[in-house]
C-alpha positions as a Python dict, from the first residue, in 0.01 Angstrom:
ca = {
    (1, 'X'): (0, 0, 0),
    (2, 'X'): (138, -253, -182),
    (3, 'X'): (311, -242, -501),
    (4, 'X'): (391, -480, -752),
    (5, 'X'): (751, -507, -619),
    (6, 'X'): (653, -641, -252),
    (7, 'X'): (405, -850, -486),
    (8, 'X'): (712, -1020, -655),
    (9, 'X'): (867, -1023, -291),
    (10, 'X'): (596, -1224, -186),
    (11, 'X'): (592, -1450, -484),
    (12, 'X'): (963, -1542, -415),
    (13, 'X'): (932, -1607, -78),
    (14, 'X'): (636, -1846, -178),
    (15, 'X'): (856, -1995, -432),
    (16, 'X'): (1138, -2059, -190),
    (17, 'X'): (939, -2225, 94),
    (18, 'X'): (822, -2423, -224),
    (19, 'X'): (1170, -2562, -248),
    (20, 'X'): (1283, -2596, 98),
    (21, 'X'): (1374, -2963, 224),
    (22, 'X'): (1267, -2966, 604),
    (23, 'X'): (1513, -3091, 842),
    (24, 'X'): (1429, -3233, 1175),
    (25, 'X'): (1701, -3225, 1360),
    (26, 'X'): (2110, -3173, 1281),
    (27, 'X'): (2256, -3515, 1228),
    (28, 'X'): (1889, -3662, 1180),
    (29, 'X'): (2128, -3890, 858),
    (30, 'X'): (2346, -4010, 1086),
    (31, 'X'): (2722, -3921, 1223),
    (32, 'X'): (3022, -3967, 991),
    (33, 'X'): (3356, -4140, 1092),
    (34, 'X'): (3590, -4122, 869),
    (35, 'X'): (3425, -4233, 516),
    (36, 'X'): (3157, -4388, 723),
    (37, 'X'): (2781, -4293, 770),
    (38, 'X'): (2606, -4479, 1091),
    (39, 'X'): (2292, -4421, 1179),
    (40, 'X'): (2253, -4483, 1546),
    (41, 'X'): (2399, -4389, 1854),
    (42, 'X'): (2474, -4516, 2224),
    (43, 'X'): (2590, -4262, 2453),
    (44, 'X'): (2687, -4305, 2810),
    (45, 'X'): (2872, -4040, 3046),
    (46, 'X'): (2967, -4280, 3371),
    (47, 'X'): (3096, -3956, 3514),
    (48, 'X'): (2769, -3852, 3601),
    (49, 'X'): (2542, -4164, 3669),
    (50, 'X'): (2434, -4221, 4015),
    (51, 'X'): (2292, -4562, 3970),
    (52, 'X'): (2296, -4794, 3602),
    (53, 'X'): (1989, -4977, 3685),
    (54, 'X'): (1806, -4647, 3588),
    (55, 'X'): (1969, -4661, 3261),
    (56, 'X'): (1745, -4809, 2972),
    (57, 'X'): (2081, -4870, 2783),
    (58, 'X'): (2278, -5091, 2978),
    (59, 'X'): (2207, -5485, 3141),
    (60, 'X'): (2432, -5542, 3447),
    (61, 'X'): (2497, -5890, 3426),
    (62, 'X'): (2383, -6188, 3728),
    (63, 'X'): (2542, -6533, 3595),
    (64, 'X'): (2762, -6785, 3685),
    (65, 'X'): (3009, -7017, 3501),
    (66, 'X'): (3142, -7349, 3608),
    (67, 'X'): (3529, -7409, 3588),
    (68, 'X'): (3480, -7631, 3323),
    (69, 'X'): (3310, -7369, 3115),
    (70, 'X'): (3563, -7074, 3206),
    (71, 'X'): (3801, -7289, 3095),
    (72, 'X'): (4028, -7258, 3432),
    (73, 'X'): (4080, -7318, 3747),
    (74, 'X'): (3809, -7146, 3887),
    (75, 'X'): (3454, -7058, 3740),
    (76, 'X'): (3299, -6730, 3727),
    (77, 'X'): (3019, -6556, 3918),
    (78, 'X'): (2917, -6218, 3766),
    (79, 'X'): (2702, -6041, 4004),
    (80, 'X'): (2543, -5658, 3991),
    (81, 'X'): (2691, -5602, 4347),
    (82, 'X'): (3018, -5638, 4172),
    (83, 'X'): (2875, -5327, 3930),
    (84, 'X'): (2919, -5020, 4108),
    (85, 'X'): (2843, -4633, 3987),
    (86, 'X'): (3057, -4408, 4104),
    (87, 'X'): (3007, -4035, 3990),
    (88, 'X'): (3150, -3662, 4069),
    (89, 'X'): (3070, -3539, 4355),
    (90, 'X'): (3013, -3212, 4111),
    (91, 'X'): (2823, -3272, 3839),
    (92, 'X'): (2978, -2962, 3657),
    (93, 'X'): (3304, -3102, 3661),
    (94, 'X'): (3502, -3401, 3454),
    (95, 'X'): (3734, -3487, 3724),
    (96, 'X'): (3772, -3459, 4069),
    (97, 'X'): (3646, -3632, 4413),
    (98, 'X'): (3384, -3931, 4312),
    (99, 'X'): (3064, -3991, 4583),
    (100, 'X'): (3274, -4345, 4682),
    (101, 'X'): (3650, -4198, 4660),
    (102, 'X'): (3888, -4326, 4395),
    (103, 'X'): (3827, -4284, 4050),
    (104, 'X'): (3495, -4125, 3892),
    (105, 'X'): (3336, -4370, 3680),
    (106, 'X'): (3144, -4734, 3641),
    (107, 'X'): (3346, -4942, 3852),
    (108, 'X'): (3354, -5313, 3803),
    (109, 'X'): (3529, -5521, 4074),
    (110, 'X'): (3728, -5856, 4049),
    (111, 'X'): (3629, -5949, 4451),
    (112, 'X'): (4034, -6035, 4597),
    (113, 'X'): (4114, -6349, 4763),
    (114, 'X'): (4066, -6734, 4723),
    (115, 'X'): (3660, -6824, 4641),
    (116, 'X'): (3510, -7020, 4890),
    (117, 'X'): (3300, -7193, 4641),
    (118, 'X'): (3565, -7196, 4327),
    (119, 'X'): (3359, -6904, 4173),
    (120, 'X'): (3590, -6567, 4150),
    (121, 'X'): (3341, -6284, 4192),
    (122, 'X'): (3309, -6067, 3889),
    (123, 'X'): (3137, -5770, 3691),
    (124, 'X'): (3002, -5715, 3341),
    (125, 'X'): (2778, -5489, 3167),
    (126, 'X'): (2610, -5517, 2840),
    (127, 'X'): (2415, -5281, 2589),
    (128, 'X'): (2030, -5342, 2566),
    (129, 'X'): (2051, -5335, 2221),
    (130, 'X'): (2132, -5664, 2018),
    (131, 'X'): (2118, -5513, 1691),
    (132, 'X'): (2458, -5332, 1657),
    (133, 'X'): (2625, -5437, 1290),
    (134, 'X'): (2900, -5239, 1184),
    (135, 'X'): (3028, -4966, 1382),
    (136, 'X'): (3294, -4728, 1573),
    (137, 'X'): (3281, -4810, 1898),
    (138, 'X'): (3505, -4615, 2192),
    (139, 'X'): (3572, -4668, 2567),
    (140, 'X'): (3744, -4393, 2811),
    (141, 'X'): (3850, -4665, 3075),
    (142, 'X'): (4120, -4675, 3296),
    (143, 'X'): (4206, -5085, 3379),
    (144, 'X'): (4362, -5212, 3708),
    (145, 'X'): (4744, -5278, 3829),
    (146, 'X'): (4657, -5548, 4054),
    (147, 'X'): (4745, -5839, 3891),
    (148, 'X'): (4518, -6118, 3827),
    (149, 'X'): (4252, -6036, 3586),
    (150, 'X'): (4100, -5965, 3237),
    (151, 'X'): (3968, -5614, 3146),
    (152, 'X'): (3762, -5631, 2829),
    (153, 'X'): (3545, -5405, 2581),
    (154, 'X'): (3443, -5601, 2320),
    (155, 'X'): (3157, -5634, 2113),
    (156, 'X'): (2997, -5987, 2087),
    (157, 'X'): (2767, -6220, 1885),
    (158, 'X'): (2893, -6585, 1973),
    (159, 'X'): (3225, -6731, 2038),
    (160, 'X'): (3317, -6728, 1713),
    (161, 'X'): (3166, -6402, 1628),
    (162, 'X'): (3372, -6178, 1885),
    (163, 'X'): (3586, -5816, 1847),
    (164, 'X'): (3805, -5801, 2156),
    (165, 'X'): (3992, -5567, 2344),
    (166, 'X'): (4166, -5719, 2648),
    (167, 'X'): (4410, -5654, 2916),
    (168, 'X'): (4542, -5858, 3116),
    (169, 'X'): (4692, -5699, 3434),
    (170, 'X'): (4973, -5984, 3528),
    (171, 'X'): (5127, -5903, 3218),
    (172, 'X'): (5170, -5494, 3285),
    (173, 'X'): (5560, -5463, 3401),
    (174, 'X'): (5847, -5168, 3379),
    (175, 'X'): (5890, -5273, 3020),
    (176, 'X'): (5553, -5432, 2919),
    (177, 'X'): (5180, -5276, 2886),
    (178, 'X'): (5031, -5452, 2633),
    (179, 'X'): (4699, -5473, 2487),
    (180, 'X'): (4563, -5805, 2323),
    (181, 'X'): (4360, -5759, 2007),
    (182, 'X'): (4152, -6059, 1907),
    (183, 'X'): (3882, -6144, 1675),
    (184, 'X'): (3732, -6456, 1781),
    (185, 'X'): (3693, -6708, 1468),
    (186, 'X'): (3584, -7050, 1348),
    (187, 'X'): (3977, -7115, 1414),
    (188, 'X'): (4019, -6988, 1770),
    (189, 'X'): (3716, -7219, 1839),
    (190, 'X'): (3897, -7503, 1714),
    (191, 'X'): (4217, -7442, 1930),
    (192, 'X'): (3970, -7483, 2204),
    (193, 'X'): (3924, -7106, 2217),
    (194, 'X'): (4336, -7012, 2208),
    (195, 'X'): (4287, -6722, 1928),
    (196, 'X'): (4677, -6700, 2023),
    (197, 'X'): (4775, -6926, 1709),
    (198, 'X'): (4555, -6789, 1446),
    (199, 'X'): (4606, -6462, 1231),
    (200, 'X'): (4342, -6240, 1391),
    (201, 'X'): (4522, -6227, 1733),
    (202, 'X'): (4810, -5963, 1803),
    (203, 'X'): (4948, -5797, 2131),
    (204, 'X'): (5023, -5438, 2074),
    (205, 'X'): (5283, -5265, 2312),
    (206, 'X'): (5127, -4955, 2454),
    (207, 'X'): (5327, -4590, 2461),
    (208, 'X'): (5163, -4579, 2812),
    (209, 'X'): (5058, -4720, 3171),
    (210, 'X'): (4713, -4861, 3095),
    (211, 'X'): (4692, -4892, 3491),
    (212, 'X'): (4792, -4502, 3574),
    (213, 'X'): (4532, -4335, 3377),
    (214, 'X'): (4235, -4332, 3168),
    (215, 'X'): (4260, -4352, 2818),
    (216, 'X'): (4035, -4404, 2526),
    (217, 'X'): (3989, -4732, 2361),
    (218, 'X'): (3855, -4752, 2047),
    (219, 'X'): (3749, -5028, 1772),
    (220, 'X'): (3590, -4949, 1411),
    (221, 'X'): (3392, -5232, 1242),
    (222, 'X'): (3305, -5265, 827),
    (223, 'X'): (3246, -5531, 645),
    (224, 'X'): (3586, -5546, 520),
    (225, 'X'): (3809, -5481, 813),
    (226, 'X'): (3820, -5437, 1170),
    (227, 'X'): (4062, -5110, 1304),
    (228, 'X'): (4160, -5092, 1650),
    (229, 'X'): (4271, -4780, 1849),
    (230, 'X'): (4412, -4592, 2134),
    (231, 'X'): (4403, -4261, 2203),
    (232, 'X'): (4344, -4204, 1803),
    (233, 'X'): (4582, -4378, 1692),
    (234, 'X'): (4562, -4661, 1481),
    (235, 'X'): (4711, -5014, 1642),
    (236, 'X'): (4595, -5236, 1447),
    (237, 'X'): (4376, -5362, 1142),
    (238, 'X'): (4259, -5680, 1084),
    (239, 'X'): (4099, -5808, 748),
    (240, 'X'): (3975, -6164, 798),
    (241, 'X'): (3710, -6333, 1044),
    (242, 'X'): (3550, -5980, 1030),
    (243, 'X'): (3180, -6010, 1173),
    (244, 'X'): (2935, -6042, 936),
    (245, 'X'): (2573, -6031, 1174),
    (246, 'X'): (2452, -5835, 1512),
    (247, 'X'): (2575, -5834, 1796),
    (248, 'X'): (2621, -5636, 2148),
    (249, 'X'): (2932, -5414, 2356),
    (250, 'X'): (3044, -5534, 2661),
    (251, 'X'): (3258, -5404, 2938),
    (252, 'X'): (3327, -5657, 3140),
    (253, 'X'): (3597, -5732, 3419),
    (254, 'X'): (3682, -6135, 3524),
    (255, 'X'): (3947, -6435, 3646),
    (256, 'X'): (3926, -6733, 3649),
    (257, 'X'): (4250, -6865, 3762),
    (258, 'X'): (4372, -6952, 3384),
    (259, 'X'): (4797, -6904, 3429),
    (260, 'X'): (4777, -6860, 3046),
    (261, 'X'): (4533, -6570, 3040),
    (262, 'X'): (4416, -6366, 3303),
    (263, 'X'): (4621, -6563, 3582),
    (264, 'X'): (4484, -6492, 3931),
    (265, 'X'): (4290, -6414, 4150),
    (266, 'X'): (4351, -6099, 4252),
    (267, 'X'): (4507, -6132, 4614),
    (268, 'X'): (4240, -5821, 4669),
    (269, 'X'): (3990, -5620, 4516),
    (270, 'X'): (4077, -5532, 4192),
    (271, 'X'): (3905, -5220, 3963),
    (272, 'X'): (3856, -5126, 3601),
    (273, 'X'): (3691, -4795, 3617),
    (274, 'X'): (3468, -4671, 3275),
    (275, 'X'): (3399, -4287, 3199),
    (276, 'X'): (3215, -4291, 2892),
    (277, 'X'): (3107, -4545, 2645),
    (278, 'X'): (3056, -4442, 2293),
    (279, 'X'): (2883, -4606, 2002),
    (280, 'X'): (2808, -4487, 1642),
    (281, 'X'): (2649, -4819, 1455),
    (282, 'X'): (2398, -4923, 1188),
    (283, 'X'): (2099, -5096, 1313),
    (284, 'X'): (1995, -5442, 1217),
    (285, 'X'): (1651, -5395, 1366),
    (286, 'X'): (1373, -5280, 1059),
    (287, 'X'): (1185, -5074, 1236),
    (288, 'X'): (1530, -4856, 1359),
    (289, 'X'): (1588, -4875, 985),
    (290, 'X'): (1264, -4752, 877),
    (291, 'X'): (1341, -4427, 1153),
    (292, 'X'): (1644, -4383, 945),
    (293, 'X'): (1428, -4338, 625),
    (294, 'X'): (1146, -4110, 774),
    (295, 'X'): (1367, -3922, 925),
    (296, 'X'): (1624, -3860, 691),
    (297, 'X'): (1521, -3648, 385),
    (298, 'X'): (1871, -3648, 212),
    (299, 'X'): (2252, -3712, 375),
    (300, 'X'): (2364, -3420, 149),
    (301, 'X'): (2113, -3167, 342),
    (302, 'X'): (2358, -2912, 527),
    (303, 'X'): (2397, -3043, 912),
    (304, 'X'): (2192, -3372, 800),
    (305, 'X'): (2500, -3549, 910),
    (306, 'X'): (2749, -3475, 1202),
    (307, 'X'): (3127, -3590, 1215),
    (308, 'X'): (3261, -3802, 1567),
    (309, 'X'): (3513, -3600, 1680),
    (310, 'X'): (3854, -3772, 1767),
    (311, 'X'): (3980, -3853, 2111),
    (312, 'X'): (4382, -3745, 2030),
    (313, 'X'): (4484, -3693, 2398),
    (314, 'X'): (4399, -3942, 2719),
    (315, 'X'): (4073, -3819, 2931),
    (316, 'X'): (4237, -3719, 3210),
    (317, 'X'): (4174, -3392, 3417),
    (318, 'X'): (3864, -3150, 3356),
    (319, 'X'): (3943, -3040, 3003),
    (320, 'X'): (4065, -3369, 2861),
    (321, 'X'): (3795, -3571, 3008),
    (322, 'X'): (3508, -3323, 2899),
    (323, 'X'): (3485, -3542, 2558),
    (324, 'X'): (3213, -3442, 2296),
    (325, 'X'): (2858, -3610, 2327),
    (326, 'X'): (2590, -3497, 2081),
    (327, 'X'): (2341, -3660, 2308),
    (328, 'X'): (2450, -3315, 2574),
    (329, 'X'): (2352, -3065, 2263),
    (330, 'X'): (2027, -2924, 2190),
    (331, 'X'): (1942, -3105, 1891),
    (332, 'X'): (2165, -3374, 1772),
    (333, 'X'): (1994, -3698, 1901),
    (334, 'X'): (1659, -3670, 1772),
    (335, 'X'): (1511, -3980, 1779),
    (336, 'X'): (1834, -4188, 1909),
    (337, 'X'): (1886, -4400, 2219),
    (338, 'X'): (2100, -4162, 2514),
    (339, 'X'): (2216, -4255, 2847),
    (340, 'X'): (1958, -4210, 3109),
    (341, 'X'): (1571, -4307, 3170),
    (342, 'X'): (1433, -4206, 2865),
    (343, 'X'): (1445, -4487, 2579),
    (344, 'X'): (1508, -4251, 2334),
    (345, 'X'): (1563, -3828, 2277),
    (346, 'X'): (1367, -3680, 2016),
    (347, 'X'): (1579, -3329, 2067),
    (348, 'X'): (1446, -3044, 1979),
    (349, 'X'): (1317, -3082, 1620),
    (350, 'X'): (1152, -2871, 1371),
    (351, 'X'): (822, -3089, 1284),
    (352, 'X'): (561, -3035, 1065),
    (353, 'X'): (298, -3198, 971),
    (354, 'X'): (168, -3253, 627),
    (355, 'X'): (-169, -3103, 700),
    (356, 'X'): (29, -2792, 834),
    (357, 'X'): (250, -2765, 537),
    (358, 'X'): (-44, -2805, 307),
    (359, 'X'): (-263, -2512, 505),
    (360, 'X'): (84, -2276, 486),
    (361, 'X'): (106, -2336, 132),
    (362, 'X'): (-264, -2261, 21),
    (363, 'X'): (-253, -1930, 216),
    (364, 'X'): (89, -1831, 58),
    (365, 'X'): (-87, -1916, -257),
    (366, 'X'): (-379, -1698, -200),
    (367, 'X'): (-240, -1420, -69),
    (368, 'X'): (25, -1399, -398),
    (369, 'X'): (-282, -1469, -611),
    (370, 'X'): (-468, -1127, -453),
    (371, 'X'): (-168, -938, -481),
    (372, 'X'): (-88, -1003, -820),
}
């Protein structure tokens, strides 16, 4: 029997479900680093991929450059043999034996020895995605000892468009492990590409071994400042020749001979070895803008934006290296581009459609109507 009291009930629930905002999906507004919002995400756990030309985010690179372009001694071949997955034997652990020996990761070889045809074998990766403009990217790498090459994450437009992280291995000593931080500018082109005499290059001395272990690299990018990282903490920041259009990440490992940069080549094979890439970014592209806006009711919604968590130890060993990826939880990359053969993961989202939330409402309506 019902009373006038489970008739007001029934009124209030109507009322409420009158007022609720529906939310997709947690973190359907984006994912919050520091003061930042971004609104896309690129996610890639190396531990676990078997083979990268599976992977709709990433472009192994095939290309050669002459000496003349490399700008040393030798020119460059990059090559997808060069570009070599290496992943856990387990795929429940985050460290431990990999399928080829050595480290666990994407490897990307520097081939050892004197070219044959003055082109030093090489390996690079880039993101499908051209449309990356302002961001925080991160890399759990760990770079090679052997001297004779350049290790660099960096994200890239043009030559004068560039955010660099680089390490070059013939500089790592007992006393020396530095990192170089660049922005490539207008300037750097006009010293023929040396960004070594203009403000937006510095070499930061490392509290660490970049060659013993992995550790996570880091880089964030607004309009007013670039801030570069290790391990969480803050290196460097940089405040002119910031970026101003779209661009792409790279990971890329080369020599070409140059005694004034990455000096070699290696005498053998050399390895940088990637875990994880990570990528939180505004889009450039419209119609990844106008997902933004269908998908996002209102930032403010509870869970309708996620924080990054910080990397504040080096990935090493199964707990360390077991960082956070919302593209591994249930519903936290809804409609966002994840590691793997799928273009994009619409989670596990609460839709409905307008017809549906039109048909709940009339019967709410009509049953409140009888009872009252």
């Amino acid at each position: 029997m019902f009373t006038i009291s489970s008739s007001l009930s029934l009124f209030s629930l109507y009322i409420t479900f009158l007022s609720v905002q529906f939310v997709q999906a947690d973190c359907e507004c984006g994912y919050t680093v520091n003061s930042a919002l971004y609104t896309d995400l690129i996610e890639t756990d190396f531990l676990h991929l078997a083979n990268i030309t599976n992977d709709t985010d990433w472009q192994p690179q095939n290309y050669t450059v002459t000496p003349e372009l490399a700008r040393g001694p030798y020119g460059k071949i990059a090559s997808i043999n060069n570009v070599v997955p290496n992943p856990l034997k387990s795929q429940y652990d985050w460290a431990g034996d990999a399928v080829n020996g050595g480290d666990a990761g994407l490897q990307l070889f520097v081939r050892g020895g004197l070219p044959q045809d003055g082109l030093i074998p090489m390996a690079e990766v880039a993101t499908a995605r051209i449309d990356m403009l302002y961001g925080s990217f991160r890399a759990g790498m760990k770079v090679t000892g052997t001297p004779g090459t350049c290790g660099a994450f960096f994200w890239y437009l043009n030559d004068t468009q560039e955010i660099d992280m680089e390490f070059l291995s013939v500089e790592f000593n007992a006393t020396s492990q530095p990192v170089n931080l660049v922005l490539q500018s207008p300037k750097s082109e006009e010293a023929g590409f040396n960004a070594a005499s203009t403000a937006t290059f510095q070499v930061h001395q490392l509290n660490f071994t970049p060659a013993d272990g992995f550790h996570e690299y880091r880089f964030d990018w607004s309009p007013d400042a670039v801030e570069f990282y290790a391990d969480g903490v803050l290196l460097d920041t940089m405040t002119s020749a910031v970026p101003t259009a779209p661009g792409h990440i790279t990971l890329s490992h080369w020599s070409n001979g140059d005694p004034n940069w990455s000096a070699g080549p290696p005498t053998e094979d050399a390895i940088l070895t990637v875990e994880y890439l990570k990528g939180y970014f505004n889009s450039s592209d419209p119609a990844r803008q106008q997902d933004w806006s269908n998908r996002c009711i209102s930032p403010s919604v509870v869970n309708a934006t996620c924080h990054v968590p910080e990397v504040t130890q080096a990935p090493n060993g199964n707990a360390s290296a077991h960082t956070f990826f919302f593209s591994m939880q249930a519903n936290e990359t809804g409609n966002q581009t994840v590691f793997g053969p799928k273009k994009k993961s619409g989670g596990i989202a609460l839709k409905m459609s307008m017809t549906g939330i039109a048909a709940l409402m009339l019967m709410l309506s009509s049953v409140a109507w009888i009872l009252l």
